[in-house]
N, C-alpha and C positions, 0 to 999 in steps of 0.2 A: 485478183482472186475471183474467183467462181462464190457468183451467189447463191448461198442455202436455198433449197425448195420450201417454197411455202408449202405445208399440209394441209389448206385451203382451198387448193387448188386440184388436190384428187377427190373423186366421186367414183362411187361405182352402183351399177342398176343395181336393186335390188333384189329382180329373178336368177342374176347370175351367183348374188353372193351364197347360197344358199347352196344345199347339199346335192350336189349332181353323182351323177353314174359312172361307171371305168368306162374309157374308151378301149381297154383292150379285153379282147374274148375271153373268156376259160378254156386254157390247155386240157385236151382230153387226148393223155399220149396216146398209141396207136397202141402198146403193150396192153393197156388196160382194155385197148375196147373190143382188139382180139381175145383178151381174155373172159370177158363175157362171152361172148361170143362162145367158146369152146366149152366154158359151160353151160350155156343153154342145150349146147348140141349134147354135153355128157349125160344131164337129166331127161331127157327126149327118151334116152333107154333105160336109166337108172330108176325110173320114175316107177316104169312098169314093171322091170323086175323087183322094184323092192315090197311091190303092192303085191307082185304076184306071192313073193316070199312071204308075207304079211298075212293073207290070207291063210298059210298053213303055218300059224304062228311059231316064225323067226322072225327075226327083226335082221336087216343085214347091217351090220355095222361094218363092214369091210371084206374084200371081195378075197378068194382066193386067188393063184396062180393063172387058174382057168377063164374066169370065171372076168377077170381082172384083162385079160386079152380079149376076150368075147365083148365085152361092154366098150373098151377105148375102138376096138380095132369097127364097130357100126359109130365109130362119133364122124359126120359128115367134115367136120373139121378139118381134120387126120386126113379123112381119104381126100378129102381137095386139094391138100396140101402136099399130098404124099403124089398129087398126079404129074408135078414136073417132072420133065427129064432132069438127069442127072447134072447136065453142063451147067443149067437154069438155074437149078437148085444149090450149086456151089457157086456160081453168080452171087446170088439173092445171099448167100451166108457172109460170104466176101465184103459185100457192099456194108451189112449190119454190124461185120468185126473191122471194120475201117472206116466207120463214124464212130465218134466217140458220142453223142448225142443220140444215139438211137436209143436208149432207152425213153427217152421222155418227149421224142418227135412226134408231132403230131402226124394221122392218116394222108393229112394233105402237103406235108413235106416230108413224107416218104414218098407219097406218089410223086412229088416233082422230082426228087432226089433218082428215082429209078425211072422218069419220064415216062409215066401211066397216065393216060387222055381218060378226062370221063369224071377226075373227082377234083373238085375246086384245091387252089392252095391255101385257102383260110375257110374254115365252117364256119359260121354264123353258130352265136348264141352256146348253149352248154356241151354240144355235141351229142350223141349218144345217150338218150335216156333208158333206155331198156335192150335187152340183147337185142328183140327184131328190128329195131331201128339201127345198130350197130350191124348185124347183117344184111342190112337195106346198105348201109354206106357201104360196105366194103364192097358189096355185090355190083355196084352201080354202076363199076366199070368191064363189067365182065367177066367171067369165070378163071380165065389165065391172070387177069391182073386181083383177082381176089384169091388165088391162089399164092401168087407170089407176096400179099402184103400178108397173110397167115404167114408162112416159110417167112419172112424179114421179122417178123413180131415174135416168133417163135426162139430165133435165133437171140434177137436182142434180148428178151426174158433171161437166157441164158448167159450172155454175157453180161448184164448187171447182176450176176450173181457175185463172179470175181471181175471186182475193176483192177487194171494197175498202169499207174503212173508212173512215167521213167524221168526222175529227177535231174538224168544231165551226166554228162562222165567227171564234173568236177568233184560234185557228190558223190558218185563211184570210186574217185579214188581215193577220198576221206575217208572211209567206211571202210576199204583194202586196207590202209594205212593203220587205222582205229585198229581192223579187227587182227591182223598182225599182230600188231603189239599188245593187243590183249590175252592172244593167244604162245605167246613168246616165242613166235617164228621169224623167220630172216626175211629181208623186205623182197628178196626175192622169190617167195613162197607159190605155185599157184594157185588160182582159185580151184581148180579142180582137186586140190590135195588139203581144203580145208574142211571141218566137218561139216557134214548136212544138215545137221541142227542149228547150227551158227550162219548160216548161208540162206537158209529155204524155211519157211514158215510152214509148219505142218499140221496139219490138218484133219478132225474124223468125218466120213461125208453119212455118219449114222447120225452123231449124238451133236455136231456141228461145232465140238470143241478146239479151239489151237492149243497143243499141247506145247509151245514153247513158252520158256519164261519171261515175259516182258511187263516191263515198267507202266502203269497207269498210272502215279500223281506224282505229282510233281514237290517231292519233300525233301527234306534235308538228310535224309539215312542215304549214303549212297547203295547205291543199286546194282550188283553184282554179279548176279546169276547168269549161267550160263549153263543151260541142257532143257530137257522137256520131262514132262511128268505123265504116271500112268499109262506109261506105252510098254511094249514090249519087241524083242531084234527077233527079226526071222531069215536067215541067210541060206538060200538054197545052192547057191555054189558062187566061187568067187568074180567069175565072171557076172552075174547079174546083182552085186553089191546088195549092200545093208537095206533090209523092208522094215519099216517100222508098223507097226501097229496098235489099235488104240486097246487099251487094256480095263476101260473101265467094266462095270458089273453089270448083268440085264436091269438095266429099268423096270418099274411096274407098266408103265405103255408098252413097253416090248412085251412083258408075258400075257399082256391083253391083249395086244395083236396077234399073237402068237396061237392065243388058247380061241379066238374069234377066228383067225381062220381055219385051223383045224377042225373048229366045228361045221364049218361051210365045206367042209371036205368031205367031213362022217354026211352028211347030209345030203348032198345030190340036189339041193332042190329045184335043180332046173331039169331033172327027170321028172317030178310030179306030175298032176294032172292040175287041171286049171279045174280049180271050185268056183261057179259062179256068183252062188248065193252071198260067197264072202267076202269076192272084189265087189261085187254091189253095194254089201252094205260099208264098206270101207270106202268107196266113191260117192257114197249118198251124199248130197248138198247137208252141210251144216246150217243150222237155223244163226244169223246175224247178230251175234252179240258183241262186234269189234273186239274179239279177243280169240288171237289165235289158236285155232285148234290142238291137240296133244299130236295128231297124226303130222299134218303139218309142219311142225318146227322138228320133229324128229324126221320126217324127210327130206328135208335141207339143211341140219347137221349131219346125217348119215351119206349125201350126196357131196357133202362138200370134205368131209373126210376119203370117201369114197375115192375124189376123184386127186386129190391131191396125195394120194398113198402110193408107193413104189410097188412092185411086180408083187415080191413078197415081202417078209417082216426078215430085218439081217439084225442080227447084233455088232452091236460094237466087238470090232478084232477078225471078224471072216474075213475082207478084203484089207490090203494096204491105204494106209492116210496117205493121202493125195499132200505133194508138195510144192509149193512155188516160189520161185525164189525173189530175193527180196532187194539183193546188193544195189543200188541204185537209184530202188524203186520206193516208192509205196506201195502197200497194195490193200483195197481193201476187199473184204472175204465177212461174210456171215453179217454186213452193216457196220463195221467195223474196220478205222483205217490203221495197216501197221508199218512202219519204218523201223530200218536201222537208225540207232544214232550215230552222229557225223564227226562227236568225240571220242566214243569209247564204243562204239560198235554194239550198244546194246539194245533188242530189241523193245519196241516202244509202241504201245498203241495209242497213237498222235489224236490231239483234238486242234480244232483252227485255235489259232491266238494263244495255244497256251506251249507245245512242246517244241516252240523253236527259239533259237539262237544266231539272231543279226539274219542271216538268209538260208539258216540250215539245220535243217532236223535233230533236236536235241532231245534228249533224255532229261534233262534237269536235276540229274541224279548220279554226275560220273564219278568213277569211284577213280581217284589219282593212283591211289596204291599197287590197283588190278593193272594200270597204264606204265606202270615205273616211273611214276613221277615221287621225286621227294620232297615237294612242297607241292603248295597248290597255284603254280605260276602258268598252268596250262590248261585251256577249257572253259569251259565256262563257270566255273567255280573261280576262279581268278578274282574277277569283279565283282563278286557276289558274295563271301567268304570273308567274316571278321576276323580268321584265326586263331577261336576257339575252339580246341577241342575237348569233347565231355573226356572223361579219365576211365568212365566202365564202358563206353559202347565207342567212342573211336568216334560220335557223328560228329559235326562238322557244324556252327552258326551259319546260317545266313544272314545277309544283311537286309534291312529292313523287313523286317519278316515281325508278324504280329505272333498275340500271345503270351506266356508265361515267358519269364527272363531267365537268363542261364545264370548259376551262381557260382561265383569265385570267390573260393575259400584259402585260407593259408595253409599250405601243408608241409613244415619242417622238416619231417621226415621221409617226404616222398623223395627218392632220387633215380626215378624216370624221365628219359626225354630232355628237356631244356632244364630241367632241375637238378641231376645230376652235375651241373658246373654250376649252381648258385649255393652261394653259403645261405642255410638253412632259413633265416630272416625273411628270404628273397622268394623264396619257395611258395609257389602259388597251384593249384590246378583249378578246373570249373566242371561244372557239372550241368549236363541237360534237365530240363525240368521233369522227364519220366525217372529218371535215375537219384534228383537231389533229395536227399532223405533233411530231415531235421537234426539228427543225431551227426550228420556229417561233422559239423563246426568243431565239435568237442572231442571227438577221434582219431581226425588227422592231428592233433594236440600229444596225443599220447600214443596210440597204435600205429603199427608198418601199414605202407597205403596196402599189400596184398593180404594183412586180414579182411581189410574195411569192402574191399574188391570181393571177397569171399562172402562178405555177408550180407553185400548185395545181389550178389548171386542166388543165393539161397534164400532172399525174402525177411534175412534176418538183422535183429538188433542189439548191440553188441552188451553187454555189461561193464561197464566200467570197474575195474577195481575184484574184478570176479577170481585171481588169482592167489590161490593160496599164501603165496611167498607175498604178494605184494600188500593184502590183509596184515598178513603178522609186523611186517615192516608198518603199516600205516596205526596198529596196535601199542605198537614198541615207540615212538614218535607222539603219542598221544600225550597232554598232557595229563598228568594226576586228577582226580577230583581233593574235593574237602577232606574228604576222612582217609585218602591215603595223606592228604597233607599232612595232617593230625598225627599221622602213627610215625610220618618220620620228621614231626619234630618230636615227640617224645623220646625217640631212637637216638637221635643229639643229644 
């Protein structure tokens, strides 16, 4: 045998032991530093129109139609990026929608990624401190290849908007399978003739809503639904199929966009005259008291709305919700990842470690009944499922599951389900802890289980003995007191 190390024998210096540095850099993706970048270039004109606005007291809070093309279309950003030719420029989109990493790559493996001489493949240190330092990097290789790494940053922005992941055709045809039977068509069904709601995760690109119904926790009620909310069908002819659209109500931000830009309309104010006296004293140096001026933080929340606002203000419902389909995939949309489930086909917005099942996207919530199963021998319920079911709500034990306990009661007179072939003795049901009342024990004793059903329905509590006929019975059954005793022995 192998002899034990002595721990006598390890030493270690004592400069090493102590608290050292990372040896690896800080990631500064290329997304981000373009995006400085483009805002520096937005405020460069925002700046002075909103000082010039200022001076003839408006404040701009958000630009109109015009007004909103005038200001993007001088950002030098835009125009550098906008100067490739066409081939280059669906290059450069190509390359960014065929890395799956382009979101979060840094400047210097993009530049190796598209072979750009000029910018190292590791930066030293934190990258990027300020936009002009970020315009220093990108610029370093020259005007074409800092056009092209805007156009690649640009692109990638947009594709981490919607990610989506294609799980495999094994998982596609679990899902075919599921959602067949869910929907009780024949397994020869195609996908083309299934609905759009059940197939494609839908979308408002206003209010950022998914209007389809899916499962978030993972509980014991199974999970059933199947359609989308607050939309509305617009069918212009049958050849261009079903538009969905989203149907919720304006927002108060919407009629404040709304009523802000109109007012930037009634007003012209880029016909005025330039007042000098008032950009003067609006640019005057403020005297040094570390604390940010009122002008100041309202021109870098008015810039930073400014620039991230669309053409003009749309409500929810003018255009159709964008669809994408899901069968196979995951997909995430709005920061948020969704799948079909891989038993019952129902949509599920997935978290790591919690909505899966052995190597495949689960719901945790399938409903057997929706599936035509007559037990629970199928799914993931199978393994999981004590075979309890509550008697008012249908849910379902799981196993090992914390919490209040489910209560079995004896109920002679129920003869539902498995109790209808038990002589009366034998007769049992259970109850969920949202549904077990107190009064239970004493009324399946005496009352049909569909009063006791009825008045849990309704929040109520039953009376025992509240009926006329069974009063007079329980009056007539009573024994005598003293003084009836008294009058009939006399009556002997």
């Amino acid at each position: 045998m192998r002899a034990a190390a002595s721990y006598t024998d390890l030493s270690s210096a004592p400069p090493l032991a102590g608290k050292g540095t990372a040896d690896v850099h800080a990631r500064q993706p290329l997304v981000q530093l373009a995006g400085d970048v483009w805002a520096a270039a937005f405020k460069a004109h925002f700046v002075a129109f909103w000082l010039f606005a200022q001076s003839h007291q408006l404040r701009v809070s958000r630009l109109d139609t015009t007004q909103h093309a005038a200001v993007h279309g001088l950002n030098k950003a835009t125009q550098l990026a906008a100067q490739l030719d066409e081939q280059t420029a669906l290059q450069v989109q190509r390359m960014a929608l065929r890395s799956p990493a382009a979101g979060i790559a840094t400047i210097g493996e993009v530049a190796t990624e598209m072979g750009l001489e000029g910018i190292p493949s590791i930066v030293s240190g934190v990258g990027a401190r300020s936009a002009i330092e970020g315009a220093k990097l990108i610029g370093d290789a020259g005007p074409e290849a800092a056009a092209k790494l805007l156009a690649y940053a640009r692109t990638a922005w947009v594709n981490e908007e919607v990610l989506i992941v294609d799980l495999g055709q094994r998982t596609r045809a679990l899902q075919l399978v599921a959602l067949r039977k869910r929907l009780r068509l024949p397994s020869n069904t195609p996908t083309e003739a299934l609905p759009m709601h059940a197939t494609h995760i839908c979308c408002c690109a206003e209010c950022h809503r998914v209007a389809n119904a899916f499962a978030t926790t993972a509980s014991s009620v199974p999970f059933n639904e199947l359609g989308i909310s607050s939309c509305q069908i617009a069918t212009d002819s049958p050849e261009d199929g079903v538009r969905l659209h989203c149907a919720k109500r304006s927002s108060a931000a919407l009629r404040t966009a709304i009523t802000f830009e109109t007012e930037m309309k009634k007003r012209c104010i880029e016909a005025e005259v330039v007042e000098r006296a008032q950009l003067t004293s609006l640019t005057a140096p403020r005297r040094a008291s570390g604390v940010e001026s009122g002008i100041a933080a309202r021109v870098r929340r008015d810039a930073k709305n400014a620039l991230e606002q669309r053409t003009c203000a749309i409500a929810c419902g003018e255009h159709p919700m964008f669809t994408v389909p899901v069968i196979g995939r995951v997909v995430r949309i709005y920061k948020q990842w969704f799948a079909l489930c891989s038993y019952c086909a129902a949509l599920t917005r997935v978290q790591p470690g919690v909505y899966v099942y052995g190597a495949d996207v689960c719901c945790m919530r399938c409903d057997h009944g929706m599936l035509g199963v007559d037990n629970l021998t199928a799914g993931p319920l199978a393994a999981q499922s004590s075979g309890k079911v509550c008697r008012f709500c249908g849910q379902v034990e799981r196993m090992n599951t914390t919490g209040a306990r489910w209560k079995e009661l004896k109920a002679p007179l129920d003869i539902a389900g498995p109790n209808a072939v038990l002589p009366p003795p034998l007769r049992r049901v259970w109850y969920c802890p949202s549904h077990c009342k107190p009064w239970l024990m004493n009324a399946h004793r005496v009352m049909e289980t569909r009063v006791i059903l009825a008045h849990i329905a309704q929040n109520a509590k039953p009376v025992f003995g509240g009926d006329p006929a069974e009063e007079e019975q329980r009056k007539a059954a009573k024994p005598p007191n003293k003084k009836q005793q008294r009058l009939l022995k006399k009556r002997r």
